[in-house]
C-alpha positions in Angstrom: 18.7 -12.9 -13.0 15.0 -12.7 -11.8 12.8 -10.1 -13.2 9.3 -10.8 -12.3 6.0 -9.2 -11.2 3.7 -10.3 -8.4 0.3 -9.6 -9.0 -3.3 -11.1 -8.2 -6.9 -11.6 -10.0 -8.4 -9.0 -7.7 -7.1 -6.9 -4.5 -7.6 -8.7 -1.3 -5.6 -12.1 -2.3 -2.5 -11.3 -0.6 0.0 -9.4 -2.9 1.7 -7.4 -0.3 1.8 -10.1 2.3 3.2 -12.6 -0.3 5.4 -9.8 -2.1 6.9 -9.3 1.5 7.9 -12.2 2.4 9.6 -12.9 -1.2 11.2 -9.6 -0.6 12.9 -10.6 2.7 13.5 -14.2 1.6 16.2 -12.8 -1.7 17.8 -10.4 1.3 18.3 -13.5 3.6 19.4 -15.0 0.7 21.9 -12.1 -0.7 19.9 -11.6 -4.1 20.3 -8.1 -5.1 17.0 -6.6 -6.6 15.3 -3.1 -7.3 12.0 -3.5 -5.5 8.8 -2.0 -7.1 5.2 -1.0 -6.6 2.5 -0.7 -10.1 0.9 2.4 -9.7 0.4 5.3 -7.6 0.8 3.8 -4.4 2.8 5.8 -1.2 2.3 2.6 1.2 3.1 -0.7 0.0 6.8 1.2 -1.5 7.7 1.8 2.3 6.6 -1.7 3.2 8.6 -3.2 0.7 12.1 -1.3 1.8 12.0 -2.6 5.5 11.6 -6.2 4.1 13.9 -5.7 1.0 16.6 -3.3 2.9 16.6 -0.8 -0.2 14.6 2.3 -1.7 11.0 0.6 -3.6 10.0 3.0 -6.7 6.7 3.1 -8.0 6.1 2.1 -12.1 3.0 4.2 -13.2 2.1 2.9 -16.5 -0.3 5.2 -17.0 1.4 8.7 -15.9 4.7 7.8 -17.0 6.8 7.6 -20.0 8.2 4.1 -21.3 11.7 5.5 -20.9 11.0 6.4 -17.5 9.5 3.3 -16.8 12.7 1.8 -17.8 15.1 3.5 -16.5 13.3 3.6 -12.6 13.1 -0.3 -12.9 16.6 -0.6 -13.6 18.9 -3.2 -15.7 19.1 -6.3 -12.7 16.5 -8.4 -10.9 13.3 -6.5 -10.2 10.4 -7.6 -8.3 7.0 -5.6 -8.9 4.4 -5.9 -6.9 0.8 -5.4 -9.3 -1.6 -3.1 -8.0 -5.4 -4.4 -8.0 -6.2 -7.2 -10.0 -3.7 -7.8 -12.9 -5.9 -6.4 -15.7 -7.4 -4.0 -13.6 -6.8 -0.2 -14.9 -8.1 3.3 -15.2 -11.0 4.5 -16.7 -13.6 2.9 -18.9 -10.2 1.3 -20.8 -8.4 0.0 -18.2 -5.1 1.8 -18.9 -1.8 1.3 -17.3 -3.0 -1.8 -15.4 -0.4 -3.8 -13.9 -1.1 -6.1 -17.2 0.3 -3.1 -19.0 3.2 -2.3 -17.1 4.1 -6.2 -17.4 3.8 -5.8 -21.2 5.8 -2.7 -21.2 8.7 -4.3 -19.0 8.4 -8.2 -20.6 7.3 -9.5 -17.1 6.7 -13.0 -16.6 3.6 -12.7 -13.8 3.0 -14.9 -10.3 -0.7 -14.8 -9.4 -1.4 -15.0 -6.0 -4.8 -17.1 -5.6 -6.7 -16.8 -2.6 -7.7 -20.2 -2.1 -9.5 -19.6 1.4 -13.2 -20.5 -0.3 -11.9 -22.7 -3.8 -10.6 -25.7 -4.8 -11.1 -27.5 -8.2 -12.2 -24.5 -9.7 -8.7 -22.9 -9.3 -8.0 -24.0 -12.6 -10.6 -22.2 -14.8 -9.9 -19.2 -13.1 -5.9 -19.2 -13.5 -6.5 -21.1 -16.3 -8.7 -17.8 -17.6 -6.2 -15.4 -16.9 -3.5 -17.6 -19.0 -5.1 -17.3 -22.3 -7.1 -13.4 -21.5 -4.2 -11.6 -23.3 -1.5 -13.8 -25.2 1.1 -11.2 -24.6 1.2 -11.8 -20.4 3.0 -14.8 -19.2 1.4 -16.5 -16.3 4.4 -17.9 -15.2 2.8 -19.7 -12.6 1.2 -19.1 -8.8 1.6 -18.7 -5.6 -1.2 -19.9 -3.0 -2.7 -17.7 -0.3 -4.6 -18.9 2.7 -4.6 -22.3 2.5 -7.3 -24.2 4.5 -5.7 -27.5 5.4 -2.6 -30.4 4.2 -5.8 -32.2 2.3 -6.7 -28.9 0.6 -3.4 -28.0 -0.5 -3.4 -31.4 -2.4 -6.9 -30.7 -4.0 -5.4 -27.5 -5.3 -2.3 -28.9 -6.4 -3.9 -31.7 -8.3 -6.3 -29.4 -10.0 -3.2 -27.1 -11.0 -1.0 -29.8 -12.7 -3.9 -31.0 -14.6 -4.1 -27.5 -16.6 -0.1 -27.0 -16.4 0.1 -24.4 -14.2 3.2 -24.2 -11.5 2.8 -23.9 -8.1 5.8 -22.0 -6.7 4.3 -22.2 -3.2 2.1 -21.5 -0.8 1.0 -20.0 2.4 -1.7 -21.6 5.2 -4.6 -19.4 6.1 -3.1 -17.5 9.2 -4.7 -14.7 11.0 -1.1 -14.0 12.4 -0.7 -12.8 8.9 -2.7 -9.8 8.6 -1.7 -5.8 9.0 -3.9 -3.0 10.5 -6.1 -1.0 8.0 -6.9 2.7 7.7 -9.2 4.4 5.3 -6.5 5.2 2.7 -5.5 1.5 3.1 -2.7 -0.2 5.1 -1.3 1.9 8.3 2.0 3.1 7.3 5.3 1.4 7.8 7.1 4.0 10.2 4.0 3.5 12.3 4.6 -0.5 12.9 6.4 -1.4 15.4 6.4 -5.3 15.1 6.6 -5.1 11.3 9.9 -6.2 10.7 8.9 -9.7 12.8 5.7 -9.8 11.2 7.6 -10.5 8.0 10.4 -12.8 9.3 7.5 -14.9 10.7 5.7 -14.9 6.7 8.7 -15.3 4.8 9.8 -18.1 7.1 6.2 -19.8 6.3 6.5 -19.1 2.9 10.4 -20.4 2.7 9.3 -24.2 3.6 7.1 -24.3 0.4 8.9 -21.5 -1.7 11.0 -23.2 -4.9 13.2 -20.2 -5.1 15.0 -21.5 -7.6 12.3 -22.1 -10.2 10.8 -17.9 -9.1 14.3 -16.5 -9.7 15.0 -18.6 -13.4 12.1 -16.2 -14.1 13.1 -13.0 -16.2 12.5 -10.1 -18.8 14.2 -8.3 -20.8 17.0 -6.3 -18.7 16.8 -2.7 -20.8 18.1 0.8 -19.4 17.4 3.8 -21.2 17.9 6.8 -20.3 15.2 9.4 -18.8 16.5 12.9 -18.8 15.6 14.6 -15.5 13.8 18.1 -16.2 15.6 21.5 -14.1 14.7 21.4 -10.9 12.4 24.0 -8.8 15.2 25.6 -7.2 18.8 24.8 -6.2 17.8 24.3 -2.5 14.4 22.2 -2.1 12.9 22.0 1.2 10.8 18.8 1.8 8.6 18.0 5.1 8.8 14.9 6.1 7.1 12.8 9.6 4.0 11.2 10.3 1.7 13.9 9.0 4.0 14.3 5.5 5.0 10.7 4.7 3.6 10.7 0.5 6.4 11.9 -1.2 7.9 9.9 -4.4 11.4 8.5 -4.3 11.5 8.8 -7.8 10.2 12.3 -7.7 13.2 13.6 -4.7 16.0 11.6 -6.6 15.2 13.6 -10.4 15.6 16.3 -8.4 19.1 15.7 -7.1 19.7 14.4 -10.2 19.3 17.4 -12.0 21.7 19.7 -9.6 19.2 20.5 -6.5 20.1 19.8 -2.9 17.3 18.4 -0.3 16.8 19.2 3.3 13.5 17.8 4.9 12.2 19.1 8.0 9.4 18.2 10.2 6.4 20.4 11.1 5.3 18.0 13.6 7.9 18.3 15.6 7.9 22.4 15.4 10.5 22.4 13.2 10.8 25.5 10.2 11.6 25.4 6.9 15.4 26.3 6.5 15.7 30.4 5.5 18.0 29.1 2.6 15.4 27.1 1.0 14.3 28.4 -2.7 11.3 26.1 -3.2 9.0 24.3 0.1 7.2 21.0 -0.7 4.7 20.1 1.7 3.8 16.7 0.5 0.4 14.4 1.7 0.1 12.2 4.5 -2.2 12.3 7.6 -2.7 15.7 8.9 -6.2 15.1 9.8 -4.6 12.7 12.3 -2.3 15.4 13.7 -3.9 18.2 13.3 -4.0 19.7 16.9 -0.4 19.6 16.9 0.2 21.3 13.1 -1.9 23.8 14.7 0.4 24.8 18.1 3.8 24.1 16.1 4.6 27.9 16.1 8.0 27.7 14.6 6.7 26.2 11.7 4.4 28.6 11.0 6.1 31.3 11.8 8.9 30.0 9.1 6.1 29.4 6.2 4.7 32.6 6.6 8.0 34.2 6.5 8.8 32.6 3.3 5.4 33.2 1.8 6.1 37.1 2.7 9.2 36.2 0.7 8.1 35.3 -2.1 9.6 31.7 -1.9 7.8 28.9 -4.0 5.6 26.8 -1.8 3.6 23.9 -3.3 1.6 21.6 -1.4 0.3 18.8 -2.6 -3.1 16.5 -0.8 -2.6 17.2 3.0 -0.1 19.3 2.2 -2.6 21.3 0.8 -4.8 21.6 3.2 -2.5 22.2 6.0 -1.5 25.9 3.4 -5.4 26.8 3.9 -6.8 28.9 6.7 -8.7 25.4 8.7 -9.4 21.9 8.8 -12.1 20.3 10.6 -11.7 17.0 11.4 -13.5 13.9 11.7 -15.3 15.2 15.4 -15.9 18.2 13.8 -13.5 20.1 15.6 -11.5 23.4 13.3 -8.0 23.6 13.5 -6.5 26.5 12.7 -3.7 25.6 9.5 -1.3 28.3 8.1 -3.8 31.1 6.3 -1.4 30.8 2.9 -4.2 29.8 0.9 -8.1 30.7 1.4 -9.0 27.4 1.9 -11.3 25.6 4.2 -11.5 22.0 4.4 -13.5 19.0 6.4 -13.0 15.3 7.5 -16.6 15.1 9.2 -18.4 14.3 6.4 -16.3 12.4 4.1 -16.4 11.6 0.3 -14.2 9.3 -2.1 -11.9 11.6 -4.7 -10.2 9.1 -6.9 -8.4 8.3 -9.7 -5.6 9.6 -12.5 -5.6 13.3 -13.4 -3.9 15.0 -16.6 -3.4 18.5 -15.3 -2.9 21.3 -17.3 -1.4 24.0 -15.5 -3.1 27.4 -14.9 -0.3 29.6 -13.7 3.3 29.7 -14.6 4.2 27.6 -11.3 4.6 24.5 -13.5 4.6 23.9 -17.5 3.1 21.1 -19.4 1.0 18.7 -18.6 1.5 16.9 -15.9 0.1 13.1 -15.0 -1.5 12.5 -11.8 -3.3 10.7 -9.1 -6.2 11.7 -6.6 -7.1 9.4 -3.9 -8.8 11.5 -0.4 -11.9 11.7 1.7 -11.8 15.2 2.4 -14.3 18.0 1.3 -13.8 21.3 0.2 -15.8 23.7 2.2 -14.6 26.9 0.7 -11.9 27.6 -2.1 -11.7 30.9 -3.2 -9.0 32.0 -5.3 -7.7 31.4 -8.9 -7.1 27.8 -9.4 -4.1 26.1 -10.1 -4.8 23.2 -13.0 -7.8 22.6 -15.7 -8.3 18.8 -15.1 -9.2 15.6 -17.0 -9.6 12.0 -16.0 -8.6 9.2 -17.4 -11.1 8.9 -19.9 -10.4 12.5 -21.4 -13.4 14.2 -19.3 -12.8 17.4 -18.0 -13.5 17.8 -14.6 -13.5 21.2 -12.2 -10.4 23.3 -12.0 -8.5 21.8 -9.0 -6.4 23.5 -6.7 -5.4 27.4 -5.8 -2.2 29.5 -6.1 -1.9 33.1 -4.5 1.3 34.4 -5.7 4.4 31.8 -5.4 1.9 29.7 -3.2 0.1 27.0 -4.6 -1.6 23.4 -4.0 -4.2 20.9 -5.3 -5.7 17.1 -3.7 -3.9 15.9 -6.6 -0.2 14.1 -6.9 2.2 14.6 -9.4 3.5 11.4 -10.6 5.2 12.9 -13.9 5.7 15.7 -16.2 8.5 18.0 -17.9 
């Protein structure tokens, strides 16, 4: 059994690219494992299923409960991939770092160093994050961009001298980088060539990799279990394509775990939210990249504005949120006309950061108790008017603006739930 995290001093070293190519080598290999993201990440999750061939969950050990945390990583092999640098967390604490959810799960940890502009001094810095909190276990690392034969054995030599393993390494490759957008690496369904991309790293890594030392490499297999609260409605209606991608596995699954059934439909291609449906989710994504054709899809509109008249629950959540308002403008400054269910006017031409955890209390009786959450957008509000949907705080306990609006059963914020009853 292997039970281990993946996780770096800083973002930037290569976690994903590294955590990939593990990921496809155990499939080649026919090692069963849950994979995993640290955090409240939508993108690296669906990265991690095309090279691992299963369903990633994220571990939020800051929104979520231990039990959850437990019972979403499972009882087998698990292979987390840490988000930021190890001990990096939220607020002026650094809670529910990837440090924490390590602690909480008794992960041994693999650094991955980027060694592109070190040598000797690899040491002091691994060496640092050894003995920074006695309760980790740097289990060993895993080298990233490699200069050279002669500079892998400078590395090396400085490594054994402290006692820390070298499980392998990669050479400093530019075939081994993904596309970027502002909201981090272009999605997985838009790839084309990602499934090659990581045969072609996880064959690099595989000449170096001692697979056998990583998977010898485990915590403490415990299950407990995380009692799914009653879902929204018996029929739950999810959209789902390019322009509605952030949805949470572990978020769908409670739900048909506690009785509901899911249908998704896509707005992109026209497509309307099934008449039967007792509760719509519109989740975040990329609208602003789609937004011309949100606007013409009639059907779709035609559908949610039936349902609004119906008094069905509607909830949208980031770009799902913005797409219930009246316009978005987007990044030439052009307005597109959105669905009118919410009086709500938002822009992409000037953009601003909005990010970090949220504790939400909620301001209307279309959820109860508080709720742990996550903002991350560049959009700016241009007018909300309208009772708002949660009292806010951030991770350190300061209350922030009201977020969000509901107007009747319809309702939305920029934030996304990650937990709550």
């Amino acid at each position: 059994m292997t039970r281990v995290m993946i996780a770096a001093p800083s973002s930037g070293a290569g976690k994903t690219t590294v955590t990939l190519a593990l990921m496809r080598i155990l499939r080649r290999e026919g090692i069963p494992f849950q994979p995993a993201k640290s955090g409240p990440d939508y993108i690296d999750p669906r990265f991690h299923e095309v090279a691992a061939g299963c369903i990633s969950v994220n571990l939020d050990a800051w929104a979520m409960p231990l039990s959850q945390i437990k019972t979403l990583s499972g009882p087998g092999n698990l292979i987390v991939e840490g988000a930021m640098g190890l001990f990096d967390g939220a607020g002026l604490a650094g809670r529910g770092s990837a440090a924490d959810l390590a602690k909480m799960l008794s992960l041994p940890v693999v650094l991955v160093i980027d060694a592109a502009k070190t040598a000797h001094s690899v040491a002091a810095m691994v060496q640092g994050f050894a003995r920074f909190d006695p309760i980790i276990t740097i289990a060993g690392v895993i080298l990233n961009r490699v200069g050279s034969p002669r500079h892998l054995q400078m590395l090396q030599a400085a490594l054994a001298d402290s006692g820390i393993r070298v499980f392998g390494h990669l050479l400093r490759s530019e075939n081994y980088a993904l596309p970027e957008r502002h909201l981090g690496l272009v999605q997985a369904s838009e790839n084309r060539n990602l499934d090659s991309w990581i045969d072609r790293v996880a064959d690099a890594l595989a000449m170096s990799l001692d697979l056998t030392a990583l998977c010898a490499l485990t915590g403490k297999a415990i299950k407990t279990e995380f009692a799914p609260t009653p879902p929204p409605a018996q029929h739950i209606a999810v959209a789902r394509d390019l322009a509605f991608e952030f949805s949470y596995p572990h978020q769908l699954r409670g739900w048909q775990e506690a009785g509901a059934s899911l249908s998704f439909f896509s707005p992109l291609a026209d497509e309307g939210a099934p008449k039967a449906a007792g509760y719509i989710f519109l989740p975040g994504g990329y609208p602003e990249l789609h937004a011309p054709q949100l606007a013409s899809a009639r059907t779709f509109k035609t559908s949610m504005a039936w349902h609004a008249a119906a008094g069905t629950a509607i909830y949208g959540e980031c770009g799902g949120y913005m797409v219930l308002g009246r316009g978005l403008v987007d990044a030439k400054g052009a307005r597109h006309e959105m669905l009118g269910l919410l009086p709500l006017e938002t822009s992409f031409q000037t953009r601003k950061l909005h990010l970090g955890y949220r504790q939400l209390t909620p301001l209307s009786d279309h959820f109860t108790g508080v709720l742990g959450a996550h903002e991350f957008h560049y959009a700016t509000t241009l007018t909300a008017n309208g009772p708002p949907l949660f009292a806010a705080e951030d991770a350190d306990g300061v209350f922030l603006d009201n977020m969000g609006l509901h107007i009747g059963q319809t309702c939305g914020s920029f934030a996304h739930i990650i937990s709550g009853p």
